[in-house]
C-alpha angles and dihedrals in degrees: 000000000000082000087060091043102040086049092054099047089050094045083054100047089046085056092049089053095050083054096059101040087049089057101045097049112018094053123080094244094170102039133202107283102249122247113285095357083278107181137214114261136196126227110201103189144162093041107174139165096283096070109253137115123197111216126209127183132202112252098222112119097012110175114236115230087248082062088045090055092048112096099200090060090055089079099046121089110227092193100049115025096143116052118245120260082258107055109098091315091186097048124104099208089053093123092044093042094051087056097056095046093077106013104171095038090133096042087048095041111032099012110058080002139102095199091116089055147068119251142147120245114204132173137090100313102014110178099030134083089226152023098262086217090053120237117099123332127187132191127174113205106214120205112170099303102337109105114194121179138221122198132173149157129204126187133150104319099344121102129179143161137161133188140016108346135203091290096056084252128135111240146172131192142173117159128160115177131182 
């Protein structure tokens, strides 16, 4: 009886191994930078009085589920790989410095994300970071039955959100200036 059992743990444990070399290794984790750094952009359309915004996004460069496993492609950024013509143009470590600016861009976007989808964003301010009169603002981004929320308060100098903003993308801020 513990032989059977102890055979069929191992078989599994050896799958789940296959999985992740496969995905390590048989799956393009850096990419090809695409033409032009062209980027992938969002399309929020159909915003109404209900308070809801339908967002579409462009299915260029659009990461495969083996990439999503692979934890060496969560700290790339897909979008952005090579850095823009303004950003510290006379700096050697440009190119270094542009990846850690943002390390973890694909986990945030395409991992626990819903940037590569499409997906309806409904609540008071959908489709904005913040309530343009300051004061609390919620959104809920809906994809099939996954329901991820965004909520966030600006006043003066204080500045705060938490969750899955208006680009389907995990984010945290705090910020207080003087």
């Amino acid at each position: 009886m513990f032989d059977s059992a102890r055979k069929c743990l191992f078989s599994r444990a050896r799958f789940l191994v296959g999985v992740m070399v496969a995905c390590l290794f048989g799956c393009n984790t850096l990419g090809q930078p695409p033409a032009n750094n062209a980027k992938r952009l969002t399309q929020a359309a159909m915003t109404n009085d209900t308070g809801k915004v339908i967002v579409r996004n462009l299915p260029n460069l659009k990461p495969s589920a083996c990439e999503k496993l692979n934890p060496l492609f969560w700290f790339g950024n897909i979008d952005d790989p090579i850095p823009p013509d303004w950003y510290r143009p006379d700096n050697r470590m440009r190119t270094a410095l542009w990846h850690f600016r943002n390390p973890m861009h694909n986990f945030f976007f395409y991992v626990i994300g819903i940037a590569d989808k499409e997906f309806e964003i409904v609540g008071r301010y959908p489709g904005r970071i913040s309530n343009p009169d300051g004061g609390w603002n919620w959104t809920v981004c809906k994809y099939k039955w996954l329901r991820l929320p965004f909520i966030s308060y600006k006043r003066g100098n204080f500045n705060f959100y938490f969750g899955w903003r208006n680009r389907g993308n995990f984010g945290i801020k705090f910020n207080y200036s003087e």
